[in-house]
VOPAGU-2260 file (C-alpha; in pm, 1 decimal, decimal comma):
REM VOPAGU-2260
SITE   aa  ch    i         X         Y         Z
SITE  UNK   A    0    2817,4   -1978,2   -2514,8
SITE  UNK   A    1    2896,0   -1659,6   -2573,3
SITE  UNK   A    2    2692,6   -1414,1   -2329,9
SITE  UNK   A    3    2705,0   -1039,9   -2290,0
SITE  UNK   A    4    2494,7    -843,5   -1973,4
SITE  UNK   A    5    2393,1    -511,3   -2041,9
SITE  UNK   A    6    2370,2    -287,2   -1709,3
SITE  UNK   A    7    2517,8    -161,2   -1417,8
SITE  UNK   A    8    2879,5    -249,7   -1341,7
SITE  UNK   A    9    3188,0    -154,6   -1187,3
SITE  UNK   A   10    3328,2     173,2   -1141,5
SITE  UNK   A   11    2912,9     236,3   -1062,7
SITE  UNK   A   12    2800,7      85,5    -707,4
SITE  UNK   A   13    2543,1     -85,9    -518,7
SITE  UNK   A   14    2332,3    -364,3    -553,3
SITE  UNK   A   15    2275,6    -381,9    -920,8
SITE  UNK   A   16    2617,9    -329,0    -985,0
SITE  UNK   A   17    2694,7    -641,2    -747,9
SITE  UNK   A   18    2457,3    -873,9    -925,9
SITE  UNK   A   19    2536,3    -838,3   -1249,6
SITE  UNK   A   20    2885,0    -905,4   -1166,8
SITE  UNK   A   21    2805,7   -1189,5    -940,6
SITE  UNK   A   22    2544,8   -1333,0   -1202,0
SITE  UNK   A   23    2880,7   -1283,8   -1513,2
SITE  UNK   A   24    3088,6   -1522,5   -1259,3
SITE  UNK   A   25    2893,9   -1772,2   -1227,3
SITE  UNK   A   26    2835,9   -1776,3   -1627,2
SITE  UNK   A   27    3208,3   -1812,3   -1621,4
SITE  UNK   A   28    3239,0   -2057,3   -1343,3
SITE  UNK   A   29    3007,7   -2288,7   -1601,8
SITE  UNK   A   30    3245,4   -2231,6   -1863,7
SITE  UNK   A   31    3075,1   -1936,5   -2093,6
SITE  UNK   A   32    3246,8   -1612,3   -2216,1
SITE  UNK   A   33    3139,0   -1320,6   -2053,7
SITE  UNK   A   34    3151,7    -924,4   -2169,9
SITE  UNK   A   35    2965,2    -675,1   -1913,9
SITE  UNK   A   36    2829,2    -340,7   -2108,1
SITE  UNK   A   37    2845,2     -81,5   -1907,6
SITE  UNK   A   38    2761,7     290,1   -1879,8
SITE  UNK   A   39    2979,4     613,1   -1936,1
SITE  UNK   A   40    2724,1     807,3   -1804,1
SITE  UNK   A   41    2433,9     661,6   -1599,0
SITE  UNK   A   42    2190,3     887,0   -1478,1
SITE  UNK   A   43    2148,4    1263,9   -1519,8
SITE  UNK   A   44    2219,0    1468,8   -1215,8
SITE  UNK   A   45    1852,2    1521,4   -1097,9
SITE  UNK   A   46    1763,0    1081,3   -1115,6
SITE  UNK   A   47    2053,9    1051,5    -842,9
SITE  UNK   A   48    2006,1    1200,2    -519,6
SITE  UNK   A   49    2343,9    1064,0    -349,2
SITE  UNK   A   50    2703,8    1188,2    -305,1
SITE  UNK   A   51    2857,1     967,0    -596,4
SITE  UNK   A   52    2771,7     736,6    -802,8
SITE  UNK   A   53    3150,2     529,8    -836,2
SITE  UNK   A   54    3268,9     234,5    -592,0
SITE  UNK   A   55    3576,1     352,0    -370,5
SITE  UNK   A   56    3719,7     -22,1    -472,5
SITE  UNK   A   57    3922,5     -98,4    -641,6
SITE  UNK   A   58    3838,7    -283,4   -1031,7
SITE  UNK   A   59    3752,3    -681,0   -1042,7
SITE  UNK   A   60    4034,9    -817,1   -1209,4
SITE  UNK   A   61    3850,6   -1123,2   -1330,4
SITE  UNK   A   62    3570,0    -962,0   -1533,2
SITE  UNK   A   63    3557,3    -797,3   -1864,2
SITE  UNK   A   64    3396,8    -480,2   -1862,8
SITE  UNK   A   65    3381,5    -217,0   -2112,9
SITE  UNK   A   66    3217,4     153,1   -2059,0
SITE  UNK   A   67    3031,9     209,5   -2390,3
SITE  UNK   A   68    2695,1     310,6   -2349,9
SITE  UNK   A   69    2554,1     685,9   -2276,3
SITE  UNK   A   70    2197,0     658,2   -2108,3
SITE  UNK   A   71    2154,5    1012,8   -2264,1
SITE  UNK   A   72    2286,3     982,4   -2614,8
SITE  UNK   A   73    2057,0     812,4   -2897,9
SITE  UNK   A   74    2347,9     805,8   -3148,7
SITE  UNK   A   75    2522,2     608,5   -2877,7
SITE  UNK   A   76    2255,6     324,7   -2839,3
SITE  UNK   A   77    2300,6     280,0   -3209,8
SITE  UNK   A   78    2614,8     231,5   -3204,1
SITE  UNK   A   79    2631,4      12,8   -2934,0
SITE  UNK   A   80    2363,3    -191,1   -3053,8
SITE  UNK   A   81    2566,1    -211,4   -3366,1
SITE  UNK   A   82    2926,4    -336,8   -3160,8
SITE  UNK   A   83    2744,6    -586,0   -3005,7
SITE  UNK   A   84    2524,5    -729,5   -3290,6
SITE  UNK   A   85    2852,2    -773,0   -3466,9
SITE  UNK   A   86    3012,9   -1004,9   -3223,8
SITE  UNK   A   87    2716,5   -1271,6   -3208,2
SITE  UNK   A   88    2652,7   -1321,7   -2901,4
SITE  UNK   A   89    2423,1   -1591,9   -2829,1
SITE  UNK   A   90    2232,8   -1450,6   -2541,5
SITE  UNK   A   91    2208,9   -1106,9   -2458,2
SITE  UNK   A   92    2137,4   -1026,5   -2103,7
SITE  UNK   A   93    1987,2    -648,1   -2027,0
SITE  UNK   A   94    1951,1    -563,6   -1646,9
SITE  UNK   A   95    1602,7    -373,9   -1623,8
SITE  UNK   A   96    1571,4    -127,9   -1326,8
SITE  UNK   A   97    1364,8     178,9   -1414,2
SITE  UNK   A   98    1156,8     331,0   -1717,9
SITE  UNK   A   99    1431,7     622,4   -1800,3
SITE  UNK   A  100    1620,5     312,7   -1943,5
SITE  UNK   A  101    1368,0     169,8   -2182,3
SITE  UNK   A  102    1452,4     355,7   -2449,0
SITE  UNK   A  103    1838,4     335,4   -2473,5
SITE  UNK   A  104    1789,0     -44,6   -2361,5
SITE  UNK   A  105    1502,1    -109,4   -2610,0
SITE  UNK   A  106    1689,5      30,1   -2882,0
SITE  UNK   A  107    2011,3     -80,3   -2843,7
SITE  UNK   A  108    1785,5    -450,1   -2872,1
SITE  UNK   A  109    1631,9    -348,3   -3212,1
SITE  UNK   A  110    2009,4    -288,9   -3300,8
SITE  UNK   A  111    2095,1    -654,5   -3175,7
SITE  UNK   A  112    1840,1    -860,1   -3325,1
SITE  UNK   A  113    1941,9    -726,7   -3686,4
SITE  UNK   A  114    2221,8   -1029,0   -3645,2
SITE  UNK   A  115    1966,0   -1263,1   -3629,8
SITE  UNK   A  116    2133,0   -1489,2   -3416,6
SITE  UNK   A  117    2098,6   -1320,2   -3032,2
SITE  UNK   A  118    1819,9   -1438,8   -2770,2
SITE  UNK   A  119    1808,9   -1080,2   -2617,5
SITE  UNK   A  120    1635,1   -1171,1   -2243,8
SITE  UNK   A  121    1568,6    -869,4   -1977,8
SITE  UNK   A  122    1670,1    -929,0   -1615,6
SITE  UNK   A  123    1391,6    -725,6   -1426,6
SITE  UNK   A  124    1485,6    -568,3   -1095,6
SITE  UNK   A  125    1198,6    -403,2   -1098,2
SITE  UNK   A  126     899,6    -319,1   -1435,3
SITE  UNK   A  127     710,8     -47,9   -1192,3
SITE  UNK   A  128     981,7     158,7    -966,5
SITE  UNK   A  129     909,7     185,2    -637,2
SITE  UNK   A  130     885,2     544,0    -662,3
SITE  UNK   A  131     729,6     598,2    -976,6
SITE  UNK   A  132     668,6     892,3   -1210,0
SITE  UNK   A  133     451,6     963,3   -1563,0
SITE  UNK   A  134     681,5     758,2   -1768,8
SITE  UNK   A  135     602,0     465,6   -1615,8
SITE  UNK   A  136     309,7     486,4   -1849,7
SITE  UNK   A  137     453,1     522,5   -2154,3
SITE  UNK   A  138     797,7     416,2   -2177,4
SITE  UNK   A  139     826,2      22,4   -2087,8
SITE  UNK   A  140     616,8     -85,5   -2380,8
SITE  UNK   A  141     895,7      57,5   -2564,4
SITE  UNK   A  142    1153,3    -159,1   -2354,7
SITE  UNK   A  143     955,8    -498,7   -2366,3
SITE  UNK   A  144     841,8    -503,7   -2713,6
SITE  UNK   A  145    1234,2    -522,7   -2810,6
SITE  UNK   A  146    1261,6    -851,4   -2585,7
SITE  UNK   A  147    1248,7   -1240,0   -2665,9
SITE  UNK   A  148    1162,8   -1373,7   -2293,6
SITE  UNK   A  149    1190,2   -1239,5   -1930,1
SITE  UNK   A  150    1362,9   -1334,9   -1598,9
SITE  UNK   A  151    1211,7   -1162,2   -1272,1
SITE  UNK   A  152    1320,2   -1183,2    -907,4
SITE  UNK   A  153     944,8   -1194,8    -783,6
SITE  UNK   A  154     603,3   -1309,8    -887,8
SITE  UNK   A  155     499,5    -929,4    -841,5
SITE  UNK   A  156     786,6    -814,7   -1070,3
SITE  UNK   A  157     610,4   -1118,2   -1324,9
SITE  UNK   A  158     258,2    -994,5   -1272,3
SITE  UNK   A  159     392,2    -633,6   -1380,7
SITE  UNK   A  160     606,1    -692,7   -1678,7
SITE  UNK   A  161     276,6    -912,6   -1777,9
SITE  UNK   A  162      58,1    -600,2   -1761,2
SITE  UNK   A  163     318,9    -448,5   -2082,6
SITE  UNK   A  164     378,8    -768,0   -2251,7
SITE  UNK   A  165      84,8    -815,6   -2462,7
SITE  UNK   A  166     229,8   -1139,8   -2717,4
SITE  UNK   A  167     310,4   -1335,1   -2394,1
SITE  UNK   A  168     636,8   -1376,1   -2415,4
SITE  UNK   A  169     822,8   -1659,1   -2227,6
SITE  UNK   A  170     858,1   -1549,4   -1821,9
SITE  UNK   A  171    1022,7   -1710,5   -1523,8
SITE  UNK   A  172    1055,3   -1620,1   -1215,0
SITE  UNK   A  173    1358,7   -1716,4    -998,0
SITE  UNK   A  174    1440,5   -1581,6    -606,8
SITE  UNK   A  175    1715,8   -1340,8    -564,4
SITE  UNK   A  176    2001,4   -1558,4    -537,5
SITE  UNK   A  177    2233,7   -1485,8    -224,8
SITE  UNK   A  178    2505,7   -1205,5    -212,3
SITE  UNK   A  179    2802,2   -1465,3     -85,3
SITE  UNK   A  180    3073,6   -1178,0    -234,4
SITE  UNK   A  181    3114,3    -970,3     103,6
SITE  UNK   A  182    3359,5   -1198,3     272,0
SITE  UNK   A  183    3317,5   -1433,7     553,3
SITE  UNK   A  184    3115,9   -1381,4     870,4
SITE  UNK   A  185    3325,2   -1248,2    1169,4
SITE  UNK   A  186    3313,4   -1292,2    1528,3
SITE  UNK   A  187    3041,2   -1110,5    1719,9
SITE  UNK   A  188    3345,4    -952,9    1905,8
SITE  UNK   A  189    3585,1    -875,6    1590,6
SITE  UNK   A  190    3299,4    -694,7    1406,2
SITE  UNK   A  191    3180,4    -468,0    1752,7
SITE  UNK   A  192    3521,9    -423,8    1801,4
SITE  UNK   A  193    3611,6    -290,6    1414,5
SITE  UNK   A  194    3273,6     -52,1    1423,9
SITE  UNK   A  195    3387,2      69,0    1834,7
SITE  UNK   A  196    3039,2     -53,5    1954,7
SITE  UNK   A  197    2972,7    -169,6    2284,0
SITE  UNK   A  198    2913,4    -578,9    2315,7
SITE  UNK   A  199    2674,1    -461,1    2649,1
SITE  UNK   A  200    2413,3    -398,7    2375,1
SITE  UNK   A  201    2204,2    -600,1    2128,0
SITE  UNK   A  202    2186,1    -467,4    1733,0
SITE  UNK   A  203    1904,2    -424,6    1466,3
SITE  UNK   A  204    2050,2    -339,7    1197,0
SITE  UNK   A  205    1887,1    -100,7     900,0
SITE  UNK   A  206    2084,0    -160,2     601,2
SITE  UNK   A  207    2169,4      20,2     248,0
SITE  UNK   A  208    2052,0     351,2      72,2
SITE  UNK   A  209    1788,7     497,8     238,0
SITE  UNK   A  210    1461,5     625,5      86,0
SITE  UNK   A  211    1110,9     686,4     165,6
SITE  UNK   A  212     995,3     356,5      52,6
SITE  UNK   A  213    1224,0     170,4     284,2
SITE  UNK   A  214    1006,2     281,0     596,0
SITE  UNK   A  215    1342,6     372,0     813,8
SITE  UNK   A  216    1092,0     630,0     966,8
SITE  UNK   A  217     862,6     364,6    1068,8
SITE  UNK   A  218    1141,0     126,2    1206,1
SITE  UNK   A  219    1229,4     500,4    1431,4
SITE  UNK   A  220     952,2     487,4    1551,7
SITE  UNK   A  221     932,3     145,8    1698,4
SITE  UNK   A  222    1253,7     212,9    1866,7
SITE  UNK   A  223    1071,7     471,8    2077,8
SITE  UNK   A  224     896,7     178,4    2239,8
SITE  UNK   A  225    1027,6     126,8    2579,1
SITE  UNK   A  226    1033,1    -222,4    2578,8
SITE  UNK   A  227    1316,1    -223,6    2349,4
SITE  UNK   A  228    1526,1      19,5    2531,4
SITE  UNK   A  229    1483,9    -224,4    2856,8
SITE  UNK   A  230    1617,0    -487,6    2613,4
SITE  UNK   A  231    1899,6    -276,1    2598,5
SITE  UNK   A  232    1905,4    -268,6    2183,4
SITE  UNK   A  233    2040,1      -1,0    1981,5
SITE  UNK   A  234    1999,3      15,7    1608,1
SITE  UNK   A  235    2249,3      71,7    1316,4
SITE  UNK   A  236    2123,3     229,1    1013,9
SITE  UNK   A  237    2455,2     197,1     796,7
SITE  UNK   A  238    2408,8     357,7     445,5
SITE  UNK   A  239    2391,2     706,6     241,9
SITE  UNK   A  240    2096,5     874,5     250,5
SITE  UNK   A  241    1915,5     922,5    -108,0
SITE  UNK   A  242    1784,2    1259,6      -2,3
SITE  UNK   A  243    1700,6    1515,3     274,7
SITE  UNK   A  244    1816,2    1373,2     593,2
SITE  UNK   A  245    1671,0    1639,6     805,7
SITE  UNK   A  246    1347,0    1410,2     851,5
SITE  UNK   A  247    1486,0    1148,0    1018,0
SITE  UNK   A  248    1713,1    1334,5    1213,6
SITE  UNK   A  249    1410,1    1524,6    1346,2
SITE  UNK   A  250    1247,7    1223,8    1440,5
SITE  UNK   A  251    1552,1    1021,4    1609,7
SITE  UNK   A  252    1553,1    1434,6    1850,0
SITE  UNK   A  253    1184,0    1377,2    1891,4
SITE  UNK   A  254    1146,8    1061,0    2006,2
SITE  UNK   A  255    1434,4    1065,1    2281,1
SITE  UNK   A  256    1625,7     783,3    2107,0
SITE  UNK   A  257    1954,8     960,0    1973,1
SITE  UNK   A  258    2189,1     703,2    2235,6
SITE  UNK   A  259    2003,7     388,3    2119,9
SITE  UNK   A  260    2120,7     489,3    1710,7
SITE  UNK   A  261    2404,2     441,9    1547,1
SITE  UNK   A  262    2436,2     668,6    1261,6
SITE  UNK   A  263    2645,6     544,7     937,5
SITE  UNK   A  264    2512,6     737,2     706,0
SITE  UNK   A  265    2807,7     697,3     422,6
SITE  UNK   A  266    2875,1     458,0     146,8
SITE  UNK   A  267    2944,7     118,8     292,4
SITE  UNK   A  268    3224,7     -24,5      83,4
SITE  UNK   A  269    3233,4    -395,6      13,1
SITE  UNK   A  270    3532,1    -465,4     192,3
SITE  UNK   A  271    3318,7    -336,4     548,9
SITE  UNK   A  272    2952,7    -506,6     443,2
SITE  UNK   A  273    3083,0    -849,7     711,1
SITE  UNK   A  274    3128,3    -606,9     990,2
SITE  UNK   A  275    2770,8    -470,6    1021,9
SITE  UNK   A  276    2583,3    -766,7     881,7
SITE  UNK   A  277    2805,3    -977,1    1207,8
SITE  UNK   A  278    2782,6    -721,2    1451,6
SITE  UNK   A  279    2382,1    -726,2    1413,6
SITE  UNK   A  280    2173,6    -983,5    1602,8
SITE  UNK   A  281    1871,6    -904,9    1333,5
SITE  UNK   A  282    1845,6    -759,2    1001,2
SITE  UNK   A  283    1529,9    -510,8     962,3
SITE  UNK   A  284    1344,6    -401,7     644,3
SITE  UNK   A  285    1031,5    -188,9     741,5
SITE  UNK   A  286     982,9    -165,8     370,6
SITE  UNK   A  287     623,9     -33,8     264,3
SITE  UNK   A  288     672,5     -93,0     -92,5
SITE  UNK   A  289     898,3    -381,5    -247,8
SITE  UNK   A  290     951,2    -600,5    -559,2
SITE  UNK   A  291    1248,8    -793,3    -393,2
SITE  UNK   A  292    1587,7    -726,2    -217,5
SITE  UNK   A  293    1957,6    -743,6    -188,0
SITE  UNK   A  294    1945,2    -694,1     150,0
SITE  UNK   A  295    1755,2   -1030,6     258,6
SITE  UNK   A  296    2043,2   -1230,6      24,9
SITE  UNK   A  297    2304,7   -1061,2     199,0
SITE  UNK   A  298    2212,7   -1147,8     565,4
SITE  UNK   A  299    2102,5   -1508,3     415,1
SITE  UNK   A  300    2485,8   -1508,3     357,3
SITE  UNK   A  301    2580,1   -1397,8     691,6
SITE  UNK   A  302    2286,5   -1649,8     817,7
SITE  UNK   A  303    2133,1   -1379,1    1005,7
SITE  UNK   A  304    1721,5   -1371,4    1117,9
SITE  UNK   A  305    1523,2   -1095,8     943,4
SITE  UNK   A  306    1170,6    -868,6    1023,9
SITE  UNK   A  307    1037,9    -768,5     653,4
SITE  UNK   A  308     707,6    -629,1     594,6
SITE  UNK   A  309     452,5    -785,5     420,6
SITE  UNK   A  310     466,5    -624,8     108,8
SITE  UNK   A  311     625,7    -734,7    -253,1
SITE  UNK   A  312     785,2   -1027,0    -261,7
SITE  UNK   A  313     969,4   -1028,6      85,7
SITE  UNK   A  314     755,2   -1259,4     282,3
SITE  UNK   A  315     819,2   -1513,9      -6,9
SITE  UNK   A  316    1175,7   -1546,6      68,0
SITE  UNK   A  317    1100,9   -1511,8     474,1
SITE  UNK   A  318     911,1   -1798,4     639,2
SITE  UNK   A  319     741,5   -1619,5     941,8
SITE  UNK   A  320     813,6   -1772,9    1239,8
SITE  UNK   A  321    1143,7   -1960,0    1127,0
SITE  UNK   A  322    1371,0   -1769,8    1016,8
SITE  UNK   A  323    1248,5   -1429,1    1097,7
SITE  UNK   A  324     903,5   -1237,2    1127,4
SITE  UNK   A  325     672,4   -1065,3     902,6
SITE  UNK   A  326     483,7    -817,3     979,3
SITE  UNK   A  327     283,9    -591,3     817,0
SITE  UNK   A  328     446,0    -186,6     771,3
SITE  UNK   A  329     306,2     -44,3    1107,2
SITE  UNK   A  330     535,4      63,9    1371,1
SITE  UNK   A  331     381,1    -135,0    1635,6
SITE  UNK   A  332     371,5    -472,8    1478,1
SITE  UNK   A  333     735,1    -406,1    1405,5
SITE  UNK   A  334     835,8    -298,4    1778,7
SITE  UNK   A  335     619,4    -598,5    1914,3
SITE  UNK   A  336     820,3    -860,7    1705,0
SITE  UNK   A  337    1170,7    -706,8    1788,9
SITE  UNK   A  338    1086,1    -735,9    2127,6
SITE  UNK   A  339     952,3   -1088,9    2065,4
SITE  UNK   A  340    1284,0   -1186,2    1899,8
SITE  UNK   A  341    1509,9   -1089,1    2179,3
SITE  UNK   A  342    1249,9   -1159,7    2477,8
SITE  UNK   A  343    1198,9   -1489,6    2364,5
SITE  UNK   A  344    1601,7   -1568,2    2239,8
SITE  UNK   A  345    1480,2   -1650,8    1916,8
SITE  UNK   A  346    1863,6   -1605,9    1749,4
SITE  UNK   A  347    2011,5   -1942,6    1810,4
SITE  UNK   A  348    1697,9   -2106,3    1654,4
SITE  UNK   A  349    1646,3   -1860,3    1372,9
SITE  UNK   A  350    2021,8   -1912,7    1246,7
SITE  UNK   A  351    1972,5   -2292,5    1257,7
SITE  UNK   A  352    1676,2   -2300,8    1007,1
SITE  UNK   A  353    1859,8   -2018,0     771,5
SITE  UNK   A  354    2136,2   -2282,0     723,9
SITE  UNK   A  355    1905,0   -2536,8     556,6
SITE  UNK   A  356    1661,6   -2216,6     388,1
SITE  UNK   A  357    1953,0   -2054,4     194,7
SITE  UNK   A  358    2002,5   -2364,7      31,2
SITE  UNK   A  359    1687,6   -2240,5    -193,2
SITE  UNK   A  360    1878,8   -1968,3    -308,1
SITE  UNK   A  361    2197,9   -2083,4    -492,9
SITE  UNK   A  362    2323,1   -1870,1    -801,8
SITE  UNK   A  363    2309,7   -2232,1    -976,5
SITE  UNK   A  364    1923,3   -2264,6    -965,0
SITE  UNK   A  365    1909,7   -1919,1   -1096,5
SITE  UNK   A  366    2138,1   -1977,7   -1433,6
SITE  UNK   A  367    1899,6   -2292,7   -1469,9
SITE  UNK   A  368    1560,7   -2083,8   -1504,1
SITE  UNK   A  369    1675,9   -1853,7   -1670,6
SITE  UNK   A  370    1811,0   -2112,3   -1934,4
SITE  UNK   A  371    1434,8   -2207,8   -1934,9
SITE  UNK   A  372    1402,3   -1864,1   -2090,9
SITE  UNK   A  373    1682,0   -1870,7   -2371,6
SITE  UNK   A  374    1599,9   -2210,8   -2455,3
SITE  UNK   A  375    1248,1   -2320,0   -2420,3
């Protein structure tokens, strides 16, 4: 077939950018053409709160990727729509994030379907953001009116695009498949040795952008407990921060526990993503909202135990108890279960059962549902 995916993409960064290159490979690994629409300009200045919005690597050299579309520009959408209704593409592929896209996304779909050949399908990260605003309201409708079915990387994320869709439109849910792109897993030793951290010590590690939602302060403040500082654990919170540090910084001063964190608080390139995720002995996300994330796929990859929060659609892809704990977003419950993990020696075991769990999440099963979608 021929298939084009409409989102994020190289030069931009992070997650979104990673899966909808990831998902375009394996659509090519199956034999299908593949053209990735991307943005010239993504976000206005005041929708992105970090230092840049471009990846320090360098381009894939096995993807086709073309910077057409403005988010800001309605004459743009037009034409865009226009471009791609004219090469007939059989399935059209938009990456859904947040409700400032709907309308360049929705109408760049009207545009498409005036071929009368395209099954236009929405990928959606997320129908609600985490951090929502007024147009949450009002602009989505806009978005899912213009689709022909739905694929969503939790039942939550379902339930929500359900609340818009209101001609019940075909929907399928399919897990987050696993981030196997960031190289292979390194030695314990190698990876303390490349970040200069001690092996003396045992790691949490806090992983990717941080924002309020994430619950990093929360996760600071179970580190205050003393029973993990007699465990002799430090924590490593390795990405940017999406707005005013001076909060957590604060906190880390008032609670005493500036030697027992590891600040690396830039951009993690791809190439560096092994040494943190094998350096750590368990992956934390003291989230207190969620729809799914990256995150859990990545150290899946890396076959590392996880504490998530009960909340979203994390304890669906984290059997308590055998691969990893959930708790609910309260500093204590998260304290008492990283002391649990590391009084109790739980990482052997843990990384045992993630071998046979990740099997669950292979980009394979994913192409399959959402071929449920485009062909029912």
């Amino acid at each position: 077939m021929k298939i084009v995916i409409l989102g994020t993409a190289y030069p931009y960064r992070g997650g979104l950018s990673a899966f909808n290159e990831r998902l375009a490979r394996e659509f090519q690994s199956q034999g299908h053409e593949v053209i990735i629409y991307t943005f010239t300009h993504q976000y206005p200045n005041f929708l992105f709160p970090g230092k840049t919005q471009y990846s320090p690597d360098p381009a894939p050299k096995d993807l086709t990727i073309y910077r057409k579309v403005n988010s800001c520009n309605p004459f743009n959408w037009c034409k865009v729509g226009r471009k791609i209704a004219r090469k007939q593409p059989d399935v059209v592929i938009i990456a859904y994030w947040m409700s400032f896209m709907a309308p360049c996304m929705g109408t760049i779909a009207r545009k498409i379907h005036r071929n009368g050949h395209t099954k236009i399908i929405a990928l959606v990260h997320n129908m609600i953001p985490h951090e929502p605003n007024i147009l949450d309201k009002f602009l989505p409708p806009y978005f899912v009116k213009s689709m022909d079915g739905f694929m969503a990387l939790s039942e939550s994320v379902v339930h929500d695009i359900e609340h818009f869709d209101k001609k019940n439109r075909p929907k399928r849910f399919s897990p987050h498949p696993i981030y196997d792109h960031y190289g292979k897993r390194l030695s314990r030793e190698e990876a303390l040795s490349l970040l200069n951290l001690s092996p003396d010590f045992r790691y949490v590690l806090f992983f990717g952008f941080i924002r309020s939602y994430k619950g990093l302060d929360l996760l600071l403040d179970a580190f205050a407990d003393n029973r993990l500082k007699e465990d002799k654990v430090k924590l490593i919170v390795a990405g940017e921060f999406y707005g005013d540090s001076t909060p957590y910084l604060n906190k880390i001063k008032e609670l005493g526990i500036g030697e027992r964190v590891v600040l690396c608080t830039d951009f993690i390139p791809d190439s560096e993503v092994n040494r943190y995720f094998s350096a750590t002995d368990i992956v934390a996300q003291p989230y207190k909202t969620a729809t799914q994330s990256g995150v859990t796929q990545i150290a899946f990859h890396f076959e590392k135990p996880m504490l998530v929060t009960n909340v979203g659609g994390l304890p669906e892809i984290v059997p308590d108890g055998k691969i990893g704990y959930v708790v609910e977003p309260d500093a204590q419950q998260i304290a008492d279960a990283l002391h649990r993990f590391f009084a109790e020696n739980k990482q052997e075991e843990f990384e045992r059962n993630i071998v046979e769990e990740k099997k669950k999440y292979a980009w394979s099963r994913f192409i399959e549902t959402m071929e449920d979608v485009y062909r029912p």
